[in-house]
C-alpha positions as protocol buffer text, in pm:
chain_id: "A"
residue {
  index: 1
  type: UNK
  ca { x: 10991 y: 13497 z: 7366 }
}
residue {
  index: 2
  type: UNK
  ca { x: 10724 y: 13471 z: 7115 }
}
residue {
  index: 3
  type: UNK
  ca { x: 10846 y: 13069 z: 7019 }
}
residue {
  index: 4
  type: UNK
  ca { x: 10897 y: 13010 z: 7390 }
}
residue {
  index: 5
  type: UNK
  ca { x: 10500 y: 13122 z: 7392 }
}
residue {
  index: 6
  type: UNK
  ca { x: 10418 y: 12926 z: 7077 }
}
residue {
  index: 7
  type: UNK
  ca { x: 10620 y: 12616 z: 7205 }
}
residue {
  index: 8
  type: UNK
  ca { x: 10424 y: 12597 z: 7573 }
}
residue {
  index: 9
  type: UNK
  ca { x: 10072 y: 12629 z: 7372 }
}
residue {
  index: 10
  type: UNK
  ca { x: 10188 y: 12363 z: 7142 }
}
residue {
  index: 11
  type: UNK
  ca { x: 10264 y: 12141 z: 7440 }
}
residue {
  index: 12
  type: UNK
  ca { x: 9919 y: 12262 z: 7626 }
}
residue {
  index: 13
  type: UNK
  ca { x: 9735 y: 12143 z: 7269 }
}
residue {
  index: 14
  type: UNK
  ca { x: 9919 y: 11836 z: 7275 }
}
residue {
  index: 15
  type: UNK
  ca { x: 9806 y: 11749 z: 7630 }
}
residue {
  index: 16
  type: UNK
  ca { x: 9462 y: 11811 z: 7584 }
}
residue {
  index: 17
  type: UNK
  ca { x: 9471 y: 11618 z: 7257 }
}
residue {
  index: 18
  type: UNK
  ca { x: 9620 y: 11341 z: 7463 }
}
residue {
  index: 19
  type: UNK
  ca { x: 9384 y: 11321 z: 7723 }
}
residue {
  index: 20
  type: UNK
  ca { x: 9111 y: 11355 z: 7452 }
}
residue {
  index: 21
  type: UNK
  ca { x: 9264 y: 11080 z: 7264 }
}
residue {
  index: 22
  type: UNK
  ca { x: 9263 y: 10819 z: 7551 }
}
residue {
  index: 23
  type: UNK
  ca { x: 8874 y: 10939 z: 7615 }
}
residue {
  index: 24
  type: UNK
  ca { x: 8790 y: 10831 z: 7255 }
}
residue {
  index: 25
  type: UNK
  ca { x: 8982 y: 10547 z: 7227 }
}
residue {
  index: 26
  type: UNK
  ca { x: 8850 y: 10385 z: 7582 }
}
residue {
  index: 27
  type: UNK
  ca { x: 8487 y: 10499 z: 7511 }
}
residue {
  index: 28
  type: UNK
  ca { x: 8504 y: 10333 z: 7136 }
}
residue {
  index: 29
  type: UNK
  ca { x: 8676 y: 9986 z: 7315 }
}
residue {
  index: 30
  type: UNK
  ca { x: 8357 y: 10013 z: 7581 }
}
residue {
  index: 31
  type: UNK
  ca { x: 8122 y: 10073 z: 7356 }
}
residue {
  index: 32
  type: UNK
  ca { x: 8222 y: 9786 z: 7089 }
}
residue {
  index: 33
  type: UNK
  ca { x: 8112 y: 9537 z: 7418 }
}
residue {
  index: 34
  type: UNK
  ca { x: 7784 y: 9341 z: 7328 }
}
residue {
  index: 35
  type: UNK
  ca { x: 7704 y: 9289 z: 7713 }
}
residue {
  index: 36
  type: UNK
  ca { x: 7555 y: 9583 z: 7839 }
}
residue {
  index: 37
  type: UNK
  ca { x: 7655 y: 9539 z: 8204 }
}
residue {
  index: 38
  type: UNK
  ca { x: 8037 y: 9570 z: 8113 }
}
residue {
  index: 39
  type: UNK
  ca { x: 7969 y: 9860 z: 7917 }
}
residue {
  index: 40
  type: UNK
  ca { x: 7811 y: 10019 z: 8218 }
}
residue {
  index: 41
  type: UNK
  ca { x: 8105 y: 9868 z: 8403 }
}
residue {
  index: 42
  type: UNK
  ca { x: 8335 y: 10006 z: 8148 }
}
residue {
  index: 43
  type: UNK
  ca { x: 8201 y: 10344 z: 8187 }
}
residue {
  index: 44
  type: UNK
  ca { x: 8169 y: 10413 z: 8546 }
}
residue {
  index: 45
  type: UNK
  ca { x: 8538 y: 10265 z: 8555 }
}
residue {
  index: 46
  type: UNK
  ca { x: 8684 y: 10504 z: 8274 }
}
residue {
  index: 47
  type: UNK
  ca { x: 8491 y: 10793 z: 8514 }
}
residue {
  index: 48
  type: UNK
  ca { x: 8651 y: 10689 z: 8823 }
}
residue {
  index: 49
  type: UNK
  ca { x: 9035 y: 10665 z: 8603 }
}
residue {
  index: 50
  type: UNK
  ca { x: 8995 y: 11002 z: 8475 }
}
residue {
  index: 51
  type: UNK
  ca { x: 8902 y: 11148 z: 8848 }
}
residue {
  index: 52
  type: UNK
  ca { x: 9222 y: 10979 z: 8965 }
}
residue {
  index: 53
  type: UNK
  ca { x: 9414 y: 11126 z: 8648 }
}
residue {
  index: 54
  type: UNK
  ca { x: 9314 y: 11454 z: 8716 }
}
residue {
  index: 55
  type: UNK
  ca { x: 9318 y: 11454 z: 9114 }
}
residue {
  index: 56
  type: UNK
  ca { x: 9752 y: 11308 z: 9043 }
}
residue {
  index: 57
  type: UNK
  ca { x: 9784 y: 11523 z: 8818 }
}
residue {
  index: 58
  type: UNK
  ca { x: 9641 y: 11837 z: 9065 }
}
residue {
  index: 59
  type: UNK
  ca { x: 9888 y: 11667 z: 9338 }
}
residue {
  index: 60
  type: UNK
  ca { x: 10179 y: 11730 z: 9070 }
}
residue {
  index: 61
  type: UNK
  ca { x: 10129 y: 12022 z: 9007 }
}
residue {
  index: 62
  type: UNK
  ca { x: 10077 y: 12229 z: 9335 }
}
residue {
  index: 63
  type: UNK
  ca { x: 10412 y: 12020 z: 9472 }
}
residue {
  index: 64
  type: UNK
  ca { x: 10576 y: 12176 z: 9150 }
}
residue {
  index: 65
  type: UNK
  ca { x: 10425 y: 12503 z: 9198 }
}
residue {
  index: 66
  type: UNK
  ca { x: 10570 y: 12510 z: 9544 }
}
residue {
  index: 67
  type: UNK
  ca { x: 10923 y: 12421 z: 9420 }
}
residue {
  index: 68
  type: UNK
  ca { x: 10878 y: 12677 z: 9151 }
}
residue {
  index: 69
  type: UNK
  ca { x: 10834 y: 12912 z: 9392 }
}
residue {
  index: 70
  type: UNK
  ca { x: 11113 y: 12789 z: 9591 }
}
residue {
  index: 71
  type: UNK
  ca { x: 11333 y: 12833 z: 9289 }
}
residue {
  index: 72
  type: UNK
  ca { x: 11256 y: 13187 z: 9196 }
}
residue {
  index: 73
  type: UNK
  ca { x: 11317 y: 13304 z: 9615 }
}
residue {
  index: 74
  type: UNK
  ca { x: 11682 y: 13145 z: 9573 }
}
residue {
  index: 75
  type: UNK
  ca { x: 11700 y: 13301 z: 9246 }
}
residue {
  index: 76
  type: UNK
  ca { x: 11792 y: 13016 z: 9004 }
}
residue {
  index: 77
  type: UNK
  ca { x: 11563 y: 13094 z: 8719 }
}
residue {
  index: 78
  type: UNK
  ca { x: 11720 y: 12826 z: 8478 }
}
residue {
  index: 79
  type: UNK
  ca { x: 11527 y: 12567 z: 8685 }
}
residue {
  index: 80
  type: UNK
  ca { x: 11227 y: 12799 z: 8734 }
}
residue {
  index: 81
  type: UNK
  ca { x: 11191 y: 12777 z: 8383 }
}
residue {
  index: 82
  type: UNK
  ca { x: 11217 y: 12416 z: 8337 }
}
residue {
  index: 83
  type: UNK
  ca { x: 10934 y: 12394 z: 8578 }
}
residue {
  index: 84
  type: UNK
  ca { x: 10768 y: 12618 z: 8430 }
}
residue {
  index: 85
  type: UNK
  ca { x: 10739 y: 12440 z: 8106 }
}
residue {
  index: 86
  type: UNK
  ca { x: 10669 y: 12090 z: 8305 }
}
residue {
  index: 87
  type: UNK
  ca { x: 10384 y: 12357 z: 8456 }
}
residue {
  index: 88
  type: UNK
  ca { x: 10211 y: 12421 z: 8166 }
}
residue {
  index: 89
  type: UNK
  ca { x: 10181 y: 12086 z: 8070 }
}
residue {
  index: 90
  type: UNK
  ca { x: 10062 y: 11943 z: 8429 }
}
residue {
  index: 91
  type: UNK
  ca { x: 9760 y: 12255 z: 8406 }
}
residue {
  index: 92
  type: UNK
  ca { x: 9684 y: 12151 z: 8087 }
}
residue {
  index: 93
  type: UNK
  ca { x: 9617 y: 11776 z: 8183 }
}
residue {
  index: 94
  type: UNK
  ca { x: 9452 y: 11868 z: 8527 }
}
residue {
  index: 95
  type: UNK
  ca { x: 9229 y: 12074 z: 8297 }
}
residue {
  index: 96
  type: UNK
  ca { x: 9164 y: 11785 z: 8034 }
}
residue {
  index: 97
  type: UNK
  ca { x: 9118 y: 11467 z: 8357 }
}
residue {
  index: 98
  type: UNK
  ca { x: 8868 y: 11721 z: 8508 }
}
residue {
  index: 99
  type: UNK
  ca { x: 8671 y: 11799 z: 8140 }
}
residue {
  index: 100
  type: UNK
  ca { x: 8659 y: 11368 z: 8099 }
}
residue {
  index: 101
  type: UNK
  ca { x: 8566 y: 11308 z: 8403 }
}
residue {
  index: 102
  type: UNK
  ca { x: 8259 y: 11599 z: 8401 }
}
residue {
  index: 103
  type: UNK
  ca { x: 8162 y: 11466 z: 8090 }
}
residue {
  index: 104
  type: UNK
  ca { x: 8177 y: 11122 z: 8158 }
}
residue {
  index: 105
  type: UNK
  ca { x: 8006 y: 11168 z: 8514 }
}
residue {
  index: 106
  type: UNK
  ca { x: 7666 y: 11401 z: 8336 }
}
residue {
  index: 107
  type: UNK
  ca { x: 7671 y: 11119 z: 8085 }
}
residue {
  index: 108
  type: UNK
  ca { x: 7625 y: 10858 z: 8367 }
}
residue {
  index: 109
  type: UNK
  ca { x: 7329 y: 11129 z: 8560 }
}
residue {
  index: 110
  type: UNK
  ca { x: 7198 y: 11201 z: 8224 }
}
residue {
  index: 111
  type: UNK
  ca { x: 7116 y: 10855 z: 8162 }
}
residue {
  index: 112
  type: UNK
  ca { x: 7054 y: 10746 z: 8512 }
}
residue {
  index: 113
  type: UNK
  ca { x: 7201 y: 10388 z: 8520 }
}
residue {
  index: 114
  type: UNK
  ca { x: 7296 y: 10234 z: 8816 }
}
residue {
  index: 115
  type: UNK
  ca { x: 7628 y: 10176 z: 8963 }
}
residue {
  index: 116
  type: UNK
  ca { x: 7689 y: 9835 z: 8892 }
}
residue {
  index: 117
  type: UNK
  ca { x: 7832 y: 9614 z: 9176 }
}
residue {
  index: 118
  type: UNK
  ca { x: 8216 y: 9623 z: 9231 }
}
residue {
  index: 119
  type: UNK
  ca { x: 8417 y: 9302 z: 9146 }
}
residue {
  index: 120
  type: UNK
  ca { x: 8640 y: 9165 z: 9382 }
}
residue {
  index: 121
  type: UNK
  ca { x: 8978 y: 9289 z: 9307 }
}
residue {
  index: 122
  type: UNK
  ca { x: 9315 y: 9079 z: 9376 }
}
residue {
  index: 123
  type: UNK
  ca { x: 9388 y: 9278 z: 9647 }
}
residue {
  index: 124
  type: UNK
  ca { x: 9048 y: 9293 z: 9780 }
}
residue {
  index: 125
  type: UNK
  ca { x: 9070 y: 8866 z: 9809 }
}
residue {
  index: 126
  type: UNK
  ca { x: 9398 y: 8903 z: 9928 }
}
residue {
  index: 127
  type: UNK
  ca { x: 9235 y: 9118 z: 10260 }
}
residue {
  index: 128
  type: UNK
  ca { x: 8898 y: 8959 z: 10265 }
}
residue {
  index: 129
  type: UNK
  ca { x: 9123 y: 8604 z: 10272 }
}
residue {
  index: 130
  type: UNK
  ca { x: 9364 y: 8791 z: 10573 }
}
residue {
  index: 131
  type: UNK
  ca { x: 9014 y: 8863 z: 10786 }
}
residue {
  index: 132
  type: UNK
  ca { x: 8918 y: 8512 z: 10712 }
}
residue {
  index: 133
  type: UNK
  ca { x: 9190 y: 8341 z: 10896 }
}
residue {
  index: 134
  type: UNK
  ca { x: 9214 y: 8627 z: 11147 }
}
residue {
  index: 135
  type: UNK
  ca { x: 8811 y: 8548 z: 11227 }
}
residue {
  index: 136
  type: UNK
  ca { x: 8889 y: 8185 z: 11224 }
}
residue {
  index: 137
  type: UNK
  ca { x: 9164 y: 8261 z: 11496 }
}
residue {
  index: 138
  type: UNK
  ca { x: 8959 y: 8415 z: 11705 }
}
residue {
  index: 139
  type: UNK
  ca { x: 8659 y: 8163 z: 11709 }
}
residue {
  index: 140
  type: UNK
  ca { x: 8952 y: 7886 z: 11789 }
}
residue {
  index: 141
  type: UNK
  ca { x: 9099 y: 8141 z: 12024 }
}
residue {
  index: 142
  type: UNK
  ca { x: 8707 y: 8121 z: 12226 }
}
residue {
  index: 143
  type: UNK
  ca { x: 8687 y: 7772 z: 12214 }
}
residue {
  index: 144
  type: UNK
  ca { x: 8987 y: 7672 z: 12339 }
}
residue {
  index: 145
  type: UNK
  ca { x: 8850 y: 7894 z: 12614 }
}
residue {
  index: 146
  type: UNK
  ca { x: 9114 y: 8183 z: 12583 }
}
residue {
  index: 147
  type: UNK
  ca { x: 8891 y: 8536 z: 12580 }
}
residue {
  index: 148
  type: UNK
  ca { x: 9020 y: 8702 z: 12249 }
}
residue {
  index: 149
  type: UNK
  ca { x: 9147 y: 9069 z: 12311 }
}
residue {
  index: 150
  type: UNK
  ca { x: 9093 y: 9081 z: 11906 }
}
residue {
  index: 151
  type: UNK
  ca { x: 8833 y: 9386 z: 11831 }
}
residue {
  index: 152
  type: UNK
  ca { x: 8535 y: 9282 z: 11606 }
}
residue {
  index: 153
  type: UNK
  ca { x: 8686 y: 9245 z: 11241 }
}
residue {
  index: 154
  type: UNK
  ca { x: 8514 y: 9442 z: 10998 }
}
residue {
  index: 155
  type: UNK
  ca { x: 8519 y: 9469 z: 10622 }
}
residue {
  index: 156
  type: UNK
  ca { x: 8498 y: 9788 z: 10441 }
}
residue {
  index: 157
  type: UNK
  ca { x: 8320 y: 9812 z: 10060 }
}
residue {
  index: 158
  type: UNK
  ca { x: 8281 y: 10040 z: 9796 }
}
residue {
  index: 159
  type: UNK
  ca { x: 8153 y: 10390 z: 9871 }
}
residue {
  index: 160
  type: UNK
  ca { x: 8213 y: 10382 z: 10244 }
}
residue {
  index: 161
  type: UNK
  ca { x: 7959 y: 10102 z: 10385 }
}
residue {
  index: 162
  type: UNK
  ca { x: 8154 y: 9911 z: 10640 }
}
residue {
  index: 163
  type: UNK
  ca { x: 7978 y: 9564 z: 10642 }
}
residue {
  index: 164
  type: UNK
  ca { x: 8085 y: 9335 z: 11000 }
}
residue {
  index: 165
  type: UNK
  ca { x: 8184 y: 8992 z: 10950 }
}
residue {
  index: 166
  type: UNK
  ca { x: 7944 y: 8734 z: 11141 }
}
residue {
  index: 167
  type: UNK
  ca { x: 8103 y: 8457 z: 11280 }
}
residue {
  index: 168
  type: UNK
  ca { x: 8081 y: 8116 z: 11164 }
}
């Protein structure tokens, strides 16, 4: 038992050294940028991919809790210790996400910069392009004198704000 021990710290090391790892190597690559704003950019970004690293990761591991669980009730113990193992590992980089992420996020209150503005993703022109031609519908829709049963087309943006599109 003792190198079944030793072998699930090892792996809970190697996670956190992992996670570390990727913190220092993305901070060094955002902090070798001459323009400030993309460092800012770069920042608040790497915050937001470690949240979503660690929030998976959390997913992961309560469905694999569950199973383990499930496992031990029926009794088959080979698999309850194979998830087991993958346990340790999922704690250990639910535990490392959330210590980037807290880090990352006091480093962004401590030095009170603002959140810069979000860019406009592929997908994001893909949607605001959709609304576009559905808006442009509905104006030809009104002038060709049919009432349009469309409801008022709205576009949503970063942290919540929901913005309505005027027509043209």
């Amino acid at each position: 038992m003792e190198g079944v021990s030793a072998e699930l710290s090892n792996a809970q090391v190697g996670e956190w050294r992992e996670i570390n790892s990727l913190l220092l190597r993305r901070l060094t690559e955002a902090a070798d940028s001459p323009n400030t704003k993309k460092l800012i950019y770069d920042v608040f970004a790497l915050r937001n991919d470690f949240q979503t690293l660690w929030r998976s990761s959390e997913s992961e591991l309560v469905v694999s809790q569950r199973e383990l669980i499930a496992c031990a009730e029926r009794g088959d113990f080979i698999k309850a210790t194979s998830l087991a193992t993958v346990l340790v590992t999922l704690k250990a980089r639910v535990q490392a996400g959330q210590a980037a992420h807290h880090e990352l996020d006091m480093l962004i209150k401590k030095s009170k910069v603002v959140r810069p503005a979000a860019e406009l993703s592929e997908e994001g022109a893909t949607i605001l392009s959709t609304l576009e031609l559905l808006d442009d519908q509905a104006i030809a829709d009104e002038d060709s004198g049919r009432r349009s049963s469309a409801p008022l087309l709205k576009l949503a943006v970063g942290a919540g704000k929901v913005i309505p599109l005027k027509r043209k």
